[in-house]
N, C-alpha and C positions, 0 to 999 in steps of 0.2 A: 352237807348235813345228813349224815348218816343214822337211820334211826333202825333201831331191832323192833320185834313185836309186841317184848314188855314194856317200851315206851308208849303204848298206846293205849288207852280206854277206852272204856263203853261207854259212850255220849251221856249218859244219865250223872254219870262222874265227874262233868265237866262243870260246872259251877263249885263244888266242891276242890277240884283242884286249883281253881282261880285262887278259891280264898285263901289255899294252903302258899301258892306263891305270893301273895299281897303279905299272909304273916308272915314267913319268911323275911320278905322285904324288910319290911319295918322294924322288925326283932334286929334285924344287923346295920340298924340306923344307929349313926356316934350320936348323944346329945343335942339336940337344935335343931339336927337336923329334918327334915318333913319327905313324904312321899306324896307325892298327888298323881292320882290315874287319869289319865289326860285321853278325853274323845269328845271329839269336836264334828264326827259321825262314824258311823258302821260302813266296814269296808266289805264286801264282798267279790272274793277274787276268784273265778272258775280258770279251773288247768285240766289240760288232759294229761295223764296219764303220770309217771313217776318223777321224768325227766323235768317236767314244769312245773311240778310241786314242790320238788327241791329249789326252782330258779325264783320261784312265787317265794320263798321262805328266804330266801338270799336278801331278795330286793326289799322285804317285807322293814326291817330296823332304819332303811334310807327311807322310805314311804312314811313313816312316823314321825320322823325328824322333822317333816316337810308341815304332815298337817297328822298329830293325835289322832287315834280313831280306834274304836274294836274292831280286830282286822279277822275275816272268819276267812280260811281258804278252805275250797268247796275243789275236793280232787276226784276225781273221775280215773279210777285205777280200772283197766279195763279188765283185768282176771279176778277179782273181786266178784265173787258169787250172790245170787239173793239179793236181800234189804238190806242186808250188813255194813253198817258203818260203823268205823273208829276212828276216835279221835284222838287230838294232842293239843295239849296247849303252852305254853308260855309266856312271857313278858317282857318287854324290851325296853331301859331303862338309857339312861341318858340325865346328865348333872346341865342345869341350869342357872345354878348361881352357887356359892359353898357351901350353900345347907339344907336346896333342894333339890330332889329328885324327879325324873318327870319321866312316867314309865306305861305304858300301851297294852294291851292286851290281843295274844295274837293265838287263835283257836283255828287246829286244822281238823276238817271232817274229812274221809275216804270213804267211796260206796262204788259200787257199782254204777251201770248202768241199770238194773234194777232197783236202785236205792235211791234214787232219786227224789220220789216224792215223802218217803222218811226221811230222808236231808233235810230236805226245803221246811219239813214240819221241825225239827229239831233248830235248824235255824231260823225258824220264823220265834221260838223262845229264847233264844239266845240276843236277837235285838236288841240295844237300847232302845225303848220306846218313841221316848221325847228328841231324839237325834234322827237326824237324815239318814237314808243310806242308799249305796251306791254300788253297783253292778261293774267289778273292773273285768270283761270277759278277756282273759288271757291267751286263751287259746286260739290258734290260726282257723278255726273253724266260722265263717260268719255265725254270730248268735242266733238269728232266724231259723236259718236250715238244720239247727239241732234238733226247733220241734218241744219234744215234752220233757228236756232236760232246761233247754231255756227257758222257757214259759213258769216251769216250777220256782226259780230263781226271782229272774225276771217281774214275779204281782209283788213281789218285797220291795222293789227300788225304786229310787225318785228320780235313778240317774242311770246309764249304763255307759259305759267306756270301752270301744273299744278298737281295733289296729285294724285296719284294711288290708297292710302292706302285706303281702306274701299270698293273699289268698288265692285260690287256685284257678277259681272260675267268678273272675269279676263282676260281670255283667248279674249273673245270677245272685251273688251276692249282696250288690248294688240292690237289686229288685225288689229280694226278702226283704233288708232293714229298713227302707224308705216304705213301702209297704207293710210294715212290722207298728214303725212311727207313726204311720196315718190311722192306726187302726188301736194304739192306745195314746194316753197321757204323757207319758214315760219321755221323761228328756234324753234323747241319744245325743253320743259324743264319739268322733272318729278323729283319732291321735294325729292320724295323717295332715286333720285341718290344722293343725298345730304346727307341723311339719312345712306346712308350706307359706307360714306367713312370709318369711322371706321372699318368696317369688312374688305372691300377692302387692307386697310393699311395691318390686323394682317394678311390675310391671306397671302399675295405677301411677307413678311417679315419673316413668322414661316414656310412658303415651300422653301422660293428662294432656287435655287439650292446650293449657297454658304453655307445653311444652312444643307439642306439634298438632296443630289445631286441626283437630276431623281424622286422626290416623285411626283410633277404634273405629269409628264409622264406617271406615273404609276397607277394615280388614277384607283380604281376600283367602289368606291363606298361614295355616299356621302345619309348623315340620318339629317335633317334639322327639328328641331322643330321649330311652330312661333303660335303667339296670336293670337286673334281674328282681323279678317281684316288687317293681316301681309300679304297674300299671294303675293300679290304685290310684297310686298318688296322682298321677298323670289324669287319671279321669277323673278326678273332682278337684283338678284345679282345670281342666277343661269347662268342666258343670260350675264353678263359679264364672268364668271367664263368659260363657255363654247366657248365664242368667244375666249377670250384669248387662248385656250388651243387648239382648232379649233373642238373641237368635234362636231359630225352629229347627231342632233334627230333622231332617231329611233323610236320610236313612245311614247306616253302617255297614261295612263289611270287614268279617276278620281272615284278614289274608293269610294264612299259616298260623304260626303261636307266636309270629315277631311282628305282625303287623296290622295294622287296624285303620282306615280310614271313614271317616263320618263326612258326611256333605250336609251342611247346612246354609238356610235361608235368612237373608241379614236385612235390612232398609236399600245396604246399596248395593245388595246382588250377591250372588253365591260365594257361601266359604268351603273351602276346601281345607279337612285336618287330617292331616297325617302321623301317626304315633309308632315307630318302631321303640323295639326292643333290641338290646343289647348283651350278648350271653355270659359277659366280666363284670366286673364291678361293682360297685355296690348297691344297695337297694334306694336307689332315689333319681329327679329328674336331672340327666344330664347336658342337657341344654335345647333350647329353644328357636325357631326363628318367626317371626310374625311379617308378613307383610303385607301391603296395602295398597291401594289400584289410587290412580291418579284423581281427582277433583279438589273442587270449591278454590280452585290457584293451587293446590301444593300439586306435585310430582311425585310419580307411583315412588315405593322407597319400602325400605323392609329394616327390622333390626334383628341382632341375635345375642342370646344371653346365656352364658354355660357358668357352670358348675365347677368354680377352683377351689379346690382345699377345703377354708372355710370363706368363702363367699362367693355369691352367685353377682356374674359380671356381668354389662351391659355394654354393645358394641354397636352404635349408630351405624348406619349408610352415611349419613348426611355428617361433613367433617366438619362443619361448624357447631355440631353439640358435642359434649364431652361427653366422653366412657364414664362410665358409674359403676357402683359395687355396692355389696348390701351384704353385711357379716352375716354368717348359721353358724348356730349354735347345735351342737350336738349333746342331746337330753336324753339322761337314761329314761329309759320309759316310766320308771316310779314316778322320778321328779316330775314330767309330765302329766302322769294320772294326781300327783298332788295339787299343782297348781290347778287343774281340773276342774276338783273337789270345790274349789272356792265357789266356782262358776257353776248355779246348779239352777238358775232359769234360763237355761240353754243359749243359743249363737244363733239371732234370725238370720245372718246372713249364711252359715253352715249348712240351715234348717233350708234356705231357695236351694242353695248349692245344690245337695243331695237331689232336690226334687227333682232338679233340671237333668242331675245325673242319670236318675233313672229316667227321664224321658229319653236321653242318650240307649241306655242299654235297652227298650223295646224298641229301638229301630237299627239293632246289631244284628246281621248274619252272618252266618263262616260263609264262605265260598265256595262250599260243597252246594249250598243251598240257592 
């Protein structure tokens, strides 16, 4: 979606051209037919730069389809001088029955890095008041570590949304947003936990105790492969894995940029996790092995679970249980930030996760140190 610079306004123009597209609309209604503006809450989508503002504008007509909303993208052009902002707007329509219409409204702002807090003031009027609204941070940057371009967004939302996967310095970014969450109201949301119900399911399923009685208890050691820019994901199903169980960091080390082990402290004695990385494939975890030291009558024993196609498989030691498998589903990121949306008094169990995660990341050194 290629736009010139007489497609753009001066944000003061942008209620005015809303209405100009609503009469349009309705003017080119046949008979019977009806238009209704459909927002079910305020979306607020941050991009950096031109390349995300165009993919933000793409996915933007899927994200309405899912859940109505004033959708405002908030673009951060980095050659954009001063407080200068312009904007654009349009409408995204969609036939619901034969003689309705069901059509969104989708407002982009550009500024600078100097325009920042005129943004935030321009879309703090642009709001539906009486609606929710929600923080979808697009960009690969954690939201913390921006500082006073987040922060200005950020007192607007009841929710934030945002992708773990790719970011560049985990630990650090782990730190800001769990520390970010402790220090306001604000419900955070990280897509990744979405990402990994399927492991979550096979694993609570191929351990329960009704399966093999005392194997959590027992873990001693967990060996976790994942792609490129998985780590994320890899650490906070770690940080669920470890809250659930109540185990203590003990400390970390990051052994080059492909490896990382933590030691932690259990009821039945030390765990040992090991996390490489892998320089192909795609951004997710590629498989697992857990194993477990011998008591209460069972015998030490391990499982391992990889990553085929679309389903992540389960491979006993012990030949008297059967393999398992548990379907993934691969969601463009809109459909995920929509179904989201629904969910806006947060995930206690995401809310331990994280915390425990960042107890993971202050006991992480490289091994220079």
């Amino acid at each position: 979606m290629n736009r010139s610079d007489e497609h753009y306004i001066d944000p003061v123009e942008i209620e005015r051209e809303l209405a100009a597209i609503w009469d349009s609309i309705n003017r080119h209604q046949k008979d019977g037919h009806t238009v209704t503006r459909a927002s079910m809450s305020n979306v607020m989508i941050f991009c950096d730069g031109e390349d995300q503002a165009m993919d933000a504008a793409d996915r933007i007509p899927r994200l309405v389809r899912h859940h109505p909303a004033r959708v405002l993208v908030l673009a951060l052009i980095g050659d954009q001088s001063g407080d200068e902002v312009r904007a654009w707007v349009t409408a995204h329509s969609r036939r619901i029955g034969d003689r309705q219409q069901l059509c969104a409204e989708h407002i982009e702002l550009r500024f600078g890095a100097g325009g920042a807090a005129r943004t935030a003031s321009i879309v703090r009027s642009l709001l539906i008041s009486d609606l929710p609204s929600a923080l979808w941070w697009l960009s690969p940057r954690p939201p913390a570590l921006t500082g006073p371009v987040f922060e200005a967004f950020a007192s607007m939302a009841n929710q934030i949304i945002y992708d773990s996967i790719g970011w560049a310095d985990p630990p650090r970014g782990v730190l800001a947003m769990t520390q970010w969450s402790k220090r306001n109201r604000t419900v955070i949301f990280n897509l990744a936990w979405r990402r990994l119900k399927p492991w979550r399911r096979i694993l609570s399923q191929s351990l329960a105790p009704s399966v093999i009685p005392g194997a959590l208890r027992r873990i001693e050691a967990i060996e976790l492969h994942h792609g490129p820019h998985a780590l994320p994901l890899a650490w906070l199903l770690l940080g669920w894995l470890s809250s659930c169980l109540d185990w203590r960091p003990q400390k970390g080390v990051a052994t080059s940029g492909k490896q990382l082990i933590w030691h932690f402290a259990s009821t039945s004695g030390p765990v040992r996790i090991e996390v490489r990385r892998s320089d192909e494939g795609p951004p997710h975890i590629d498989r697992m092995r857990i194993s477990w030291r011998a008591g209460e009558g069972q015998a030490a024993s391990h499982a391992e679970y990889r990553h085929e196609g679309h389903h992540i498989r389960h491979f006993p030691e012990d030949a008297e249980l059967w393999p398992s498998s548990i379907p993934t589903v691969e969601q463009p990121l809109e459909q995920m930030v929509a179904a989201q949306l629904a969910h806006r008094a947060g995930d206690a169990l995401f809310t331990s996760s994280i915390a425990f995660s960042e107890a993971m990341a202050k006991v992480v050194k490289s091994e220079a140190a």
